[in-house]
Every structure is written in structure tokens, then in C-alpha cells.
KEGU-374172 format. One record per residue (C-alpha): z, y negated, x. Coordinates in steps of 0.25 Angstrom, whole numbers. Example, Ala and Ser with C-alpha at 12.3 -4.5 7.8 and 13.67 -1.06 7.14 Angstrom:
residues 2
{c3:31; c2:18; c1:49}
{c3:29; c2:4; c1:55}
end
This chain:
residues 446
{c3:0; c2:0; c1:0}
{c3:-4; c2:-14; c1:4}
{c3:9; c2:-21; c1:11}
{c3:5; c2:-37; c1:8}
{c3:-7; c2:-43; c1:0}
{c3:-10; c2:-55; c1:-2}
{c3:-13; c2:-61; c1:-17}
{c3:-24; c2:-70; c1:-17}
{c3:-21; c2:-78; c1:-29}
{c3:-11; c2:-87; c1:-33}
{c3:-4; c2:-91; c1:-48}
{c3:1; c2:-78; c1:-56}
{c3:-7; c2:-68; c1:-53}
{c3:-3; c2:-70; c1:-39}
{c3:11; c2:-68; c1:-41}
{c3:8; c2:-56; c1:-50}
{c3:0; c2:-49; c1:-39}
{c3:14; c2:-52; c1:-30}
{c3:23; c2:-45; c1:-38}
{c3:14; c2:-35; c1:-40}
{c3:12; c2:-32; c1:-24}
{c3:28; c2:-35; c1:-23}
{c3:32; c2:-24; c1:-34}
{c3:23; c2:-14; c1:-23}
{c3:30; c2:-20; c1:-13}
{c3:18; c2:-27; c1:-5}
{c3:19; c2:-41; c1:0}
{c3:13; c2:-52; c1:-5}
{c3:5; c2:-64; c1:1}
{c3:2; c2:-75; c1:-7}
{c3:-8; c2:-85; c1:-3}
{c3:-8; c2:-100; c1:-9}
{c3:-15; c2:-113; c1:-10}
{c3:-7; c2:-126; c1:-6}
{c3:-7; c2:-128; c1:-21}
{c3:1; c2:-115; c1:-23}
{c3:11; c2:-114; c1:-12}
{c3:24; c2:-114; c1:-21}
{c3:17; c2:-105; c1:-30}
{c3:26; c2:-93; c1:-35}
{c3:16; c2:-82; c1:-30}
{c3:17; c2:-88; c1:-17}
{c3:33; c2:-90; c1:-17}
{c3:33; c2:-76; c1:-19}
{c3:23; c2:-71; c1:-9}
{c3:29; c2:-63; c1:5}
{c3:20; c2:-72; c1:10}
{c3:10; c2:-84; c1:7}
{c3:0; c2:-92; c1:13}
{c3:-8; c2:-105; c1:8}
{c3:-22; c2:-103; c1:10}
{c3:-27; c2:-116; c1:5}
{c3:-28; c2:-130; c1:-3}
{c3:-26; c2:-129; c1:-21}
{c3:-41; c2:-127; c1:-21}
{c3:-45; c2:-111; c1:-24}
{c3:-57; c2:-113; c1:-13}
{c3:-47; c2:-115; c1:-3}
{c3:-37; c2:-108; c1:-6}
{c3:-36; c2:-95; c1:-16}
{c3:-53; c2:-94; c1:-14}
{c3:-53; c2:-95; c1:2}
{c3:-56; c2:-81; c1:7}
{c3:-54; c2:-84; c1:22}
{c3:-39; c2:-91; c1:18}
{c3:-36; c2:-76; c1:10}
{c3:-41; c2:-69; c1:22}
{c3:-31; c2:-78; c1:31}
{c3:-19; c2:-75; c1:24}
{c3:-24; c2:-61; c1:23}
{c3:-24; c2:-61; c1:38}
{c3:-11; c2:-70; c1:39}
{c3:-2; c2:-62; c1:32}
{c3:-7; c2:-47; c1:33}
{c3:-10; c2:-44; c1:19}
{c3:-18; c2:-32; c1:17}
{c3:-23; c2:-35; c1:4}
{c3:-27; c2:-46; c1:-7}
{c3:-24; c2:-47; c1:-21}
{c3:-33; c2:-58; c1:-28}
{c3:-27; c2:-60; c1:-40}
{c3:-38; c2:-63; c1:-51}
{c3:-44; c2:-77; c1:-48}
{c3:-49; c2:-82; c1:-36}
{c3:-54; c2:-70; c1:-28}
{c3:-49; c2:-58; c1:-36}
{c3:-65; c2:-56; c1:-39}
{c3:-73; c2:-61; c1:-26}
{c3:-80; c2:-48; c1:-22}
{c3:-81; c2:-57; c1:-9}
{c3:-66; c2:-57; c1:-8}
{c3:-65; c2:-44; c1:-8}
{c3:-75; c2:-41; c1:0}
{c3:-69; c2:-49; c1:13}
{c3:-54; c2:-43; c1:9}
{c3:-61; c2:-30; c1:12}
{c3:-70; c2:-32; c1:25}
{c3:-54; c2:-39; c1:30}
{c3:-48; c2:-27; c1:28}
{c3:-40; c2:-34; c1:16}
{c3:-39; c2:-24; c1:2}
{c3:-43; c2:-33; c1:-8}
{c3:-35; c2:-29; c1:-22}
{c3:-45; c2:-27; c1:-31}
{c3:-59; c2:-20; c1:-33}
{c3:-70; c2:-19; c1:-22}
{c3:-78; c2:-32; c1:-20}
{c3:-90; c2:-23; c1:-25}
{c3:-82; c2:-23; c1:-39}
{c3:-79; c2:-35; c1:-37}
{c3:-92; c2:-41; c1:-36}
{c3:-100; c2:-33; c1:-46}
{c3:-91; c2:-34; c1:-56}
{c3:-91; c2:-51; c1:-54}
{c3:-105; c2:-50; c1:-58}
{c3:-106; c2:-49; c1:-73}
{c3:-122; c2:-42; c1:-73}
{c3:-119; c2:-32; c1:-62}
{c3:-104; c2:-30; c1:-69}
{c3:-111; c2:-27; c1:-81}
{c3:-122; c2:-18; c1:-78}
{c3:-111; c2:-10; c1:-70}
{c3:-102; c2:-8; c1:-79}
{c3:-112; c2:-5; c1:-90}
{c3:-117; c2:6; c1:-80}
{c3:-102; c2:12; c1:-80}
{c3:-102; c2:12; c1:-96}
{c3:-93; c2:-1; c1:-98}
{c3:-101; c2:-9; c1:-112}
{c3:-107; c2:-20; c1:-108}
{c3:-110; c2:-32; c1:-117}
{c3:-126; c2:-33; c1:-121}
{c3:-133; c2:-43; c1:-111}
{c3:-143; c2:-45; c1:-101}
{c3:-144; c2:-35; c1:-88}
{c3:-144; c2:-45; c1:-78}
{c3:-144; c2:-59; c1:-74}
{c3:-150; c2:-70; c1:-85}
{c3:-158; c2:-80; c1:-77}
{c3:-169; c2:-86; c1:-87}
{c3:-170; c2:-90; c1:-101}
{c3:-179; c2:-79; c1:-103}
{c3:-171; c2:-68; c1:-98}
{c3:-160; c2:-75; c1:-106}
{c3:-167; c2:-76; c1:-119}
{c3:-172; c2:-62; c1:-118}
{c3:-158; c2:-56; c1:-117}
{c3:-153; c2:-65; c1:-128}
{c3:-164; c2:-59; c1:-137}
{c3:-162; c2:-45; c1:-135}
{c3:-145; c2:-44; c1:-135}
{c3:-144; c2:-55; c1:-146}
{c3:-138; c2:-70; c1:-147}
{c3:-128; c2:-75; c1:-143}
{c3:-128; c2:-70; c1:-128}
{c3:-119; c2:-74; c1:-117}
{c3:-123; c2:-79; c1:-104}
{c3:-114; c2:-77; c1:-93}
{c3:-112; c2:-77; c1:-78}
{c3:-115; c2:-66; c1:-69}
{c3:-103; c2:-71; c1:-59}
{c3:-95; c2:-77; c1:-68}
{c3:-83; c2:-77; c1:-78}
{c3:-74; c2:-85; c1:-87}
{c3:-84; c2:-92; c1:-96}
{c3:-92; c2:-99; c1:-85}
{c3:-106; c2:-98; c1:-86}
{c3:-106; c2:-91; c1:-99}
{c3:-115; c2:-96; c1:-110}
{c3:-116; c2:-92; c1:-126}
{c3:-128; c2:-90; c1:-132}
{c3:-131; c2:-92; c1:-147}
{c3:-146; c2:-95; c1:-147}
{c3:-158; c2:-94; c1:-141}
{c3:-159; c2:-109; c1:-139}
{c3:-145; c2:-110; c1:-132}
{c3:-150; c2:-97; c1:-121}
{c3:-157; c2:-109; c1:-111}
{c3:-147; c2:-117; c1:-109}
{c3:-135; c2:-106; c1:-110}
{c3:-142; c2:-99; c1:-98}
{c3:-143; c2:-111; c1:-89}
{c3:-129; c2:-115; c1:-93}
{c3:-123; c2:-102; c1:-88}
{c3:-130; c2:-100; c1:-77}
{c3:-123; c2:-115; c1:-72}
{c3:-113; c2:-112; c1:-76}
{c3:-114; c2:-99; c1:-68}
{c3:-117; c2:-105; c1:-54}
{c3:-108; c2:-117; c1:-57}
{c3:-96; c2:-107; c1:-59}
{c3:-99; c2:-93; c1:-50}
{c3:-111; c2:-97; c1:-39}
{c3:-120; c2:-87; c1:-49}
{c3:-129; c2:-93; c1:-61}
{c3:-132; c2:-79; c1:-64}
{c3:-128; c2:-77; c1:-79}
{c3:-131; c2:-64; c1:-89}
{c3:-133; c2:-64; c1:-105}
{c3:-122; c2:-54; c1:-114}
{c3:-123; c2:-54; c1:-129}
{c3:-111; c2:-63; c1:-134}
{c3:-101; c2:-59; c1:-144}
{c3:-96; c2:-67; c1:-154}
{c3:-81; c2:-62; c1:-155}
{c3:-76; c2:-50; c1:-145}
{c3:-65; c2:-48; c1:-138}
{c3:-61; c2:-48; c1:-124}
{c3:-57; c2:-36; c1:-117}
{c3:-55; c2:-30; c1:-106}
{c3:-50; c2:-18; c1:-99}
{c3:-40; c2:-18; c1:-88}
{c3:-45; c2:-6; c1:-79}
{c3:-39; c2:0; c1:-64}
{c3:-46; c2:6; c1:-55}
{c3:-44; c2:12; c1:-40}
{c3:-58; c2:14; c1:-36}
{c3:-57; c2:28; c1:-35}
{c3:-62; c2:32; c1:-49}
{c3:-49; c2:31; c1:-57}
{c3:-48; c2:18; c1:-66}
{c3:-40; c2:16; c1:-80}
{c3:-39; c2:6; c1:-89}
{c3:-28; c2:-3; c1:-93}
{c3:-33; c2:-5; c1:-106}
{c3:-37; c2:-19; c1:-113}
{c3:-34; c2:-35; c1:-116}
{c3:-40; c2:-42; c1:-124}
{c3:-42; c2:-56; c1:-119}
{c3:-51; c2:-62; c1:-127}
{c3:-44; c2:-75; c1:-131}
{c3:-49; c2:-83; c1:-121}
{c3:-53; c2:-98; c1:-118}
{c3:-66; c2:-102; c1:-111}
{c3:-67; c2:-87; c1:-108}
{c3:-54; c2:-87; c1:-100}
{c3:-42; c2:-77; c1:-105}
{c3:-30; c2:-82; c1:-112}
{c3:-23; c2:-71; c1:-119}
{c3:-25; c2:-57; c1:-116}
{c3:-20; c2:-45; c1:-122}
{c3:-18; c2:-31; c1:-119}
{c3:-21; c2:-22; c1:-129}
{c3:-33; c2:-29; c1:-136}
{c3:-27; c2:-29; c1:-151}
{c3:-42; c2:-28; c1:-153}
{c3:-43; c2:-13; c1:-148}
{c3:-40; c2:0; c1:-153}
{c3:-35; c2:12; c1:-144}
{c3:-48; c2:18; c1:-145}
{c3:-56; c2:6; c1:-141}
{c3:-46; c2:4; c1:-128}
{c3:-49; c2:19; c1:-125}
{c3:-63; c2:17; c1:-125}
{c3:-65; c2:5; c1:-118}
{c3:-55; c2:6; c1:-106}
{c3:-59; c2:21; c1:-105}
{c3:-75; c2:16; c1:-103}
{c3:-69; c2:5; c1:-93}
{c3:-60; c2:13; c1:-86}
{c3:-71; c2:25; c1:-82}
{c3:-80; c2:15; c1:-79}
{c3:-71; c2:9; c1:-68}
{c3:-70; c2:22; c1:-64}
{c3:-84; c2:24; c1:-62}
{c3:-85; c2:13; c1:-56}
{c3:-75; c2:15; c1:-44}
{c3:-67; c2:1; c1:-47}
{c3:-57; c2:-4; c1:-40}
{c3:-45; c2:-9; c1:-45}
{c3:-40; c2:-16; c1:-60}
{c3:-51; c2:-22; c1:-67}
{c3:-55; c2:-28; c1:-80}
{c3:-68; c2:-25; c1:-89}
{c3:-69; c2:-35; c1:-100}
{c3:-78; c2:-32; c1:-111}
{c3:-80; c2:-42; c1:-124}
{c3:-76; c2:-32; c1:-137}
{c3:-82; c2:-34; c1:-150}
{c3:-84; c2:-25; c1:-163}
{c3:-78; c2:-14; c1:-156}
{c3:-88; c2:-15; c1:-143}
{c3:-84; c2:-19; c1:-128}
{c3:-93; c2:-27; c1:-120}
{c3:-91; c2:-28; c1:-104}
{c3:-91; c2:-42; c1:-100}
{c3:-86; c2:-41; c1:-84}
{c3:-75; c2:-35; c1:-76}
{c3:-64; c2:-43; c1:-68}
{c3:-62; c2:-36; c1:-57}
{c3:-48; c2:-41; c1:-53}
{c3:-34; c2:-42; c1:-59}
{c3:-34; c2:-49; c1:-73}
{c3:-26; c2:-61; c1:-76}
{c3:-23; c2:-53; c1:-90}
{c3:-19; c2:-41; c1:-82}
{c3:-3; c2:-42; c1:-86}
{c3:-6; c2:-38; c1:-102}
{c3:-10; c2:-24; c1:-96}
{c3:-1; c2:-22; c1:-86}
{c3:9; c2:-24; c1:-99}
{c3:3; c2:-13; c1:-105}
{c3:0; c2:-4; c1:-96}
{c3:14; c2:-4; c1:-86}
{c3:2; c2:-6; c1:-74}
{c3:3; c2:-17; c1:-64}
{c3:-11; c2:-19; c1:-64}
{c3:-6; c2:-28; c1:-48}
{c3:-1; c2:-15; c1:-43}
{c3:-10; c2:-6; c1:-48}
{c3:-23; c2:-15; c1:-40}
{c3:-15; c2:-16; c1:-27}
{c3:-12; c2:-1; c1:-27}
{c3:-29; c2:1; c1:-30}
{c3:-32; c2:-8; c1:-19}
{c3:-22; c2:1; c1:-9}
{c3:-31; c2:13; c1:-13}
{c3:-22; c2:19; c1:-24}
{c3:-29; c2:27; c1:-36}
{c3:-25; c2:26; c1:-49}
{c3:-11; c2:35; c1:-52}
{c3:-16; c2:34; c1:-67}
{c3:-26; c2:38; c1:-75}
{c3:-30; c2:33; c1:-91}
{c3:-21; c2:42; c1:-98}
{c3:-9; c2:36; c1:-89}
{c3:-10; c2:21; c1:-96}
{c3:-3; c2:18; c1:-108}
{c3:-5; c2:4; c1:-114}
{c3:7; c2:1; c1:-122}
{c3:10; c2:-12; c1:-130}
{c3:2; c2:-25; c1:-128}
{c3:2; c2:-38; c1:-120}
{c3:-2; c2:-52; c1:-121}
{c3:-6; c2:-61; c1:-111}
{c3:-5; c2:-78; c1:-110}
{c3:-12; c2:-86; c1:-100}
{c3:-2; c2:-98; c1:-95}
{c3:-11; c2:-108; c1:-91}
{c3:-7; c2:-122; c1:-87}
{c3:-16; c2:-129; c1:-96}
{c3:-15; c2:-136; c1:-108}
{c3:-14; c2:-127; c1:-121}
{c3:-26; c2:-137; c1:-129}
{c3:-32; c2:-142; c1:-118}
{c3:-32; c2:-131; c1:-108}
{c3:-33; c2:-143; c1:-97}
{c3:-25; c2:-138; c1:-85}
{c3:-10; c2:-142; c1:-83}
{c3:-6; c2:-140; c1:-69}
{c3:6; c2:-146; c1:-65}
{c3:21; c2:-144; c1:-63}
{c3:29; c2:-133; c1:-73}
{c3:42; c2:-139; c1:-76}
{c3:48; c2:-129; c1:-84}
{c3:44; c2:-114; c1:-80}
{c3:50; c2:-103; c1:-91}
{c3:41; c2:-90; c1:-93}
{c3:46; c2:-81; c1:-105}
{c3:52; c2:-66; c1:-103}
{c3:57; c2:-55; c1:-111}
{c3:54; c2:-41; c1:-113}
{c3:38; c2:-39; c1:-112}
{c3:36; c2:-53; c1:-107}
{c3:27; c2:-55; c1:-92}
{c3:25; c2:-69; c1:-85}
{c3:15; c2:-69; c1:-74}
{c3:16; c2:-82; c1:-69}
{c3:19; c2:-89; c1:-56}
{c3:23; c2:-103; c1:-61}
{c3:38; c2:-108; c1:-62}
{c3:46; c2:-119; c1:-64}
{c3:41; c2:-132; c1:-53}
{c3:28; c2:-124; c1:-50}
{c3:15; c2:-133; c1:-51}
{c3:2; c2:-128; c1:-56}
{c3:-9; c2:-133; c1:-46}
{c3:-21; c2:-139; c1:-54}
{c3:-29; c2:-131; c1:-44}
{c3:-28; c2:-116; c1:-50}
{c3:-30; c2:-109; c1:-64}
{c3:-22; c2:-114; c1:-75}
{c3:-16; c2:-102; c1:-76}
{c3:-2; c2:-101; c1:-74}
{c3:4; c2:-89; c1:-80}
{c3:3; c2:-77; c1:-90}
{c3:12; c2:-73; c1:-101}
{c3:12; c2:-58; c1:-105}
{c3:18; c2:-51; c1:-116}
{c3:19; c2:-37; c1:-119}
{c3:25; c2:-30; c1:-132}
{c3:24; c2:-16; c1:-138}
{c3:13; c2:-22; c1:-148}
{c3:4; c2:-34; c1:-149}
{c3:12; c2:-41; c1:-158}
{c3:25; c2:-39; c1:-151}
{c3:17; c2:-45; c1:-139}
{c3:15; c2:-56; c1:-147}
{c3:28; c2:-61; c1:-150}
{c3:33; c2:-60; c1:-138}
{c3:20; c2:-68; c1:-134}
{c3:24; c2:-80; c1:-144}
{c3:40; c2:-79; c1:-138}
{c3:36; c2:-79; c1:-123}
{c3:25; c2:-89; c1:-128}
{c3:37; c2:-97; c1:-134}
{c3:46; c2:-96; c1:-122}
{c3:36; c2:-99; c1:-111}
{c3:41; c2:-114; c1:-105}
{c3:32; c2:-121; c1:-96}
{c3:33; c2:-135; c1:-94}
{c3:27; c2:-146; c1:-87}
{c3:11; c2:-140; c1:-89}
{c3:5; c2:-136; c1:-101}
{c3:1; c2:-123; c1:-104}
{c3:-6; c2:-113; c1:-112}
{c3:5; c2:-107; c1:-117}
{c3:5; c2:-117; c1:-131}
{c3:-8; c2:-109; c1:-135}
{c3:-3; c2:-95; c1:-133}
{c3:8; c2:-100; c1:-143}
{c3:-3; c2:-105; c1:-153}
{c3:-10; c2:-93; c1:-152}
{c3:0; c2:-84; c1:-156}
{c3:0; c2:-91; c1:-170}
{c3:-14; c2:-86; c1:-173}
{c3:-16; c2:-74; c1:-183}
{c3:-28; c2:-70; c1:-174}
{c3:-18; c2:-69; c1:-162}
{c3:-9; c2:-63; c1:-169}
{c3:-18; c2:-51; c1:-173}
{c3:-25; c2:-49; c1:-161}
{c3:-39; c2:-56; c1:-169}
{c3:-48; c2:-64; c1:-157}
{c3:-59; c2:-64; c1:-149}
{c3:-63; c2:-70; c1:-135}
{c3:-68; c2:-84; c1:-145}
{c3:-55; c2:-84; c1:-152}
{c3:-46; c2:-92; c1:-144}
{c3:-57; c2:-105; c1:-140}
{c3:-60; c2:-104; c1:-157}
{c3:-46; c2:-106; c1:-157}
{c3:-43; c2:-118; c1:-149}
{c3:-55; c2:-125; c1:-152}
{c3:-51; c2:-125; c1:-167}
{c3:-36; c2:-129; c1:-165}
end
């Protein structure tokens, strides 16, 4: 087992990884920007170095500084969190010819899987469904009208290199395709360095969901069951759930055993996510994330797994000491995103917390790194922690949500947590009745 690895990230997810690798009894090396120097992950680091100025590029984006403190402090391996590098193939790629064990999947995972049109045509070869689109790339209105014609309006257009809304364009008429393309594939360049953009048939109301798989590149994989994430903002999560209250037993059998064999198929390496949009009883693949989720903490929940543990062991060489029969998914869990922003607006807050008081009780998980004089740099994500609630059933879980909600203090920034609080006074909440469009038609009409 590795003796000291060193996270490259920062925030929660940093410290989630160090308390992880402190519970296996590894030592922990966290790096830093000037911005993040009394950072708790960093407090509470063996060891720490500052690799750079506030800005990402220089700091938590600078390979050579990661190599350095590699170097400087002897760490054998390199967590990178989700963010930043936790998907650079590149990364990866230079960890390994440093002799460095990068804790995640090969960068050849890596880097076909961070192309939407090769992920797609790969895992429609291992028998995942995919959603009905173009084979390849879109690069001329004629290509594009084509397409549109024979898999039927309205399409979507998307990035090949991209993700979280950018470079993404709905199509409802063939008058709007022209200047939907040339929009996208802009947007595109503008956002990834790559304006090559694909067509996929858009549905009107689906879900999101997506299967939590682990793999030890030998063969074996499982999978961890599902969340639902489909209440979303500008294509960017906000609440997940695990189980989907969407799915029956039979549909989760299905789905995750399809997943998981294909995984095995296909030699992958580590946890992973396959996220498929689900509608009228059909799942349609729309790209894999290779790399620990932000939303990971609703399955380890129910599942007993630490999802942390169970990569670093995989990147030591372990196989799987389980099989599928061997998971149990018991109860349900709900996840919040904290963000610093304001709860109308969504403008960013950063600032100093004057007050700092998470909730607790039985079934309740704070993954945070924030506290009581901290000051959230303006430089980062606005996201500054994750409330997570378990209960034997989803309606349990959902009173205690509303009481944690309730007895969540923060003060001296605004934050999301208002919203979770209005949402828990909607019937469709309530009963589990949404769809990825749900949340945006919500705040737009109140």
C-alpha cells in the first residue's frame, strides 16, 4: 500500500480524500495556492506545499509545480479529486512516465471517454444504449440537416470535448439548425480548444441518471446502483438522489447489470460514472466521467462502500474482494450543494463566514472544509459544501433534510441553502415528480 499521496485539489473534496487516506493509514500531502493557505484541508495535511498565486493556471492547473512537490515530499501517488486534473489524460500520462501512480483510470480511459463521439461509439460496441444521433462529428449544415431529418426534431447539438452545457444547442426547427451549429461549435472552441460538436435527438422531459460503477481493471466491476440527478441548473447538478424514486428493482437490475459487464468488457480501471437521460422506460447514454463524482457520498450512504478507499486500494493493484451479489442497497439518501451564491440571483458570495454551524444527528454527513473565520476566495467554484441525509426511506430522508436544512447556520455570505428549504414545500419534491427541465421552469416562474 501506498505510504503518502498527495491530493491535487483543494476545497471539500480535498479533505474528503485526507480522511480517507488517514483511516488506511497513509500520509497526506496537501498542495495550495497563496489564496488557500489556512484552508482546512491544508491545516490538516502531514505535509503542505504552496505551488502558486489564487489563479488555477498557476496553481492547482500547473503540472510542473504538481511534479515538484511530488518530488519534494516523496509521494508515490496522486489523488486528483474531481475538477481540475481529475480527467487530463495528459496528467495522467506524465504521473505514469514519472513513475508516479496516478488514482484513477488509464489515461487511454481517460482520454477516449473525454471524447463524447469515440465514448459513444464505444460503449454502443459493449452493449450500453445510446441516444439516437449522428455517428460522427457535424461539420456542415448539410451534414447537420440530414441527420436532423432522419432522427427527427428537435435535436441537440453538443461538444465532442465538452461538458456542463457549453457548446450545447436545442434545435426545434429547421430554420434554427444554421445558426444553432455555428453557435455551438464557438462556443466549443471558445470553452475546450475543439469546435467539433455532434447531433443527438432531444428529449423533452427525461431523467438524469447515472450508474456509480467499480472496476480493478482485471475484469471484475459492479455496480453501485443509481442517482438521480436531474434537478439541475444550466446543466449543472444541484440535488441528487440515490435511489432514483423513479425506478423500480427491475429497471436498476437491468440497467446497472448492462453497465457493469460492460465495464468488465472493457478492462476499466477504477470508479466510474455512466450517465444515461431515461424516458418512458428507456436509458440513453450520454457520457461517462471518469473520475470520482461530486454526488458520490448519496451511494456510499447506501451502500456501507467508501468509494475513496475502494480507488486507492485499485490503483495499489488490488482486485475487487466482492462480487454483485455481495452489494446491498439499503434506505435512501439526498444530497445539497452548498454553494456560496446568492439563493435568487446565484451571483457568487465569497467572503468571510462569520457564524459556521453544520447540523448533526443520526444519518446526517457534512462534507465541507469551511468554518468559523474562513474566507471564501472569489478565485474558485462556489462551492462550499454538501449536506447529506440518509433515512430507512425517502420520506424519512426527507424530513430530516428540512430539519438539517433548518439547523444549518451560516453567516456573513449568502448561500443556496434558502432554495433547498423552498424546495422542500413542492408536491413535485415531495413525490419524487421532476425531470432535468423541472428546476430552471421553477425559478423562472417564481
Amino acid at each position: 500500500m501506498f505510504d503518502k499521496i498527495l491530493i491535487a485539489n483543494r476545497g471539500e473534496i480535498a479533505l474528503r480524500v485526507q480522511r480517507a487516506c488517514r483511516e488506511m493509514g497513509i500520509a497526506t500531502v496537501a498542495i495550495h495556492s497563496t489564496a488557500d493557505e489556512d484552508a482546512m484541508h491544508v491545516r490538516l495535511a502531514d505535509e503542505s506545499v504552496c505551488i502558486g498565486p489564487p489563479r488555477a493556471t498557476e496553481s492547482y492547473l500547473n503540472v510542473p509545480s504538481i511534479l515538484a512537490a511530488c518530488e519534494i515530499t516523496g509521494a508515490e501517488a496522486v489523488h486528483p479529486g474531481y475538477g481540475f486534473l481529475s480527467e487530463n489524460a495528459s496528467f495522467a500520462e506524465i504521473l505514469r512516465e514519472h513513475d508516479i501512480t496516478f488514482i484513477g483510470p488509464t489515461p487511454e480511459h481517460i482520454q477516449l471517454m473525454g471524447d463524447k463521439i469515440a465514448a459513444k461509439q464505444t460503449v454502443s460496441d459493449l452493449g450500453i444504449p445510446v441516444v439516437p444521433g449522428s455517428e460522427g462529428a457535424i461539420t456542415d449544415d448539410a451534414t447537420a440537416e440530414r441527420v436532423a431529418n432522419e432522427i427527427g426534431y428537435p435535436v441537440l447539438i453538443k461538444a465532442a470535448s465538452g461538458g456542463g452545457g457549453r457548446g450545447m444547442q436545442v434545435v426545434r426547427h429547421k430554420n434554427e439548425l444554421s445558426t444553432a451549429l455555428s453557435t455551438a461549435r464557438a462556443e466549443a472552441g471558445a470553452a475546450f480548444g475543439d469546435d467539433v460538436v455532434y447531433m443527438e435527438k432531444f428529449l423533452d422531459k427525461p431523467r438524469h441518471i447515472e450508474i456509480q460503477i467499480v472496476a480493478d481493471g482485471k475484469g471484475g466491476a459492479v455496480h453501485l446502483g443509481e442517482r438521480d440527478c436531474s434537478l439541475q441548473r444550466r446543466h449543472q447538478k444541484v440535488w441528487e438522489e440515490a435511489l432514483s424514486p423513479a425506478l423500480n428493482q427491475e429497471q436498476r437490475d437491468r440497467v446497472g447489470g448492462i453497465v457493469a459487464n460492460a465495464m468488465a468488457d472493457f478492462k476499466y480501471l477504477g470508479v466510474g460514472t455512466i450517465e444515461f437521460l431515461y424516458e418512458n422506460g428507456e436509458f440513453f447514454f450520454i457520457e461517462m466521467n471518469t473520475r470520482l463524482q461530486v454526488e458520490h457520498p448519496v451511494t456510499e450512504m447506501i451502500t456501507g462502500l467508501d468509494l475513496v478507499q475502494e480507488q486507492i486500494r485499485i490503483a495499489d493493484g488490488a482486485t475487487l474482494n466482492y462480487t454483485q451479489d455481495d452489494i446491498s442497497l439499503q434506505g435512501h439518501a439526498i444530497e445539497c450543494r452548498i454553494n456560496a451564491e446568492n439563493p435568487n440571483t446565484f451571483a457568487p458570495s465569497p467572503g468571510r463566514i462569520e457564524a459556521y454551524h453544520p447540523p448533526g444527528g443520526l444519518g446526517v454527513r457534512i462534507d465541507s472544509g469551511v468554518y468559523t473565520g474562513y474566507r471564501i476566495p472569489p478565485n474558485y467554484d462556489s462551492l462550499i459544501g454538501k449536506l447529506i441525509v440518509f433515512g430507512k426511506h425517502r420520506n424519512e430522508c426527507l424530513m430530516r433534510l428540512k430539519r438539517s436544512l433548518d439547523e444549518f447556520v451560516i453567516e456573513g455570505i449568502e448561500t443556496t441553502i434558502p432554495l433547498f428549504q423552498r424546495l422542500l414545500g413542492e408536491p413535485d419534491i415531495m413525490n419524487g415528480d421532476y425531470d432535468i427541465h423541472w428546476l430552471e421552469e421553477f425559478l423562472s416562474e417564481s
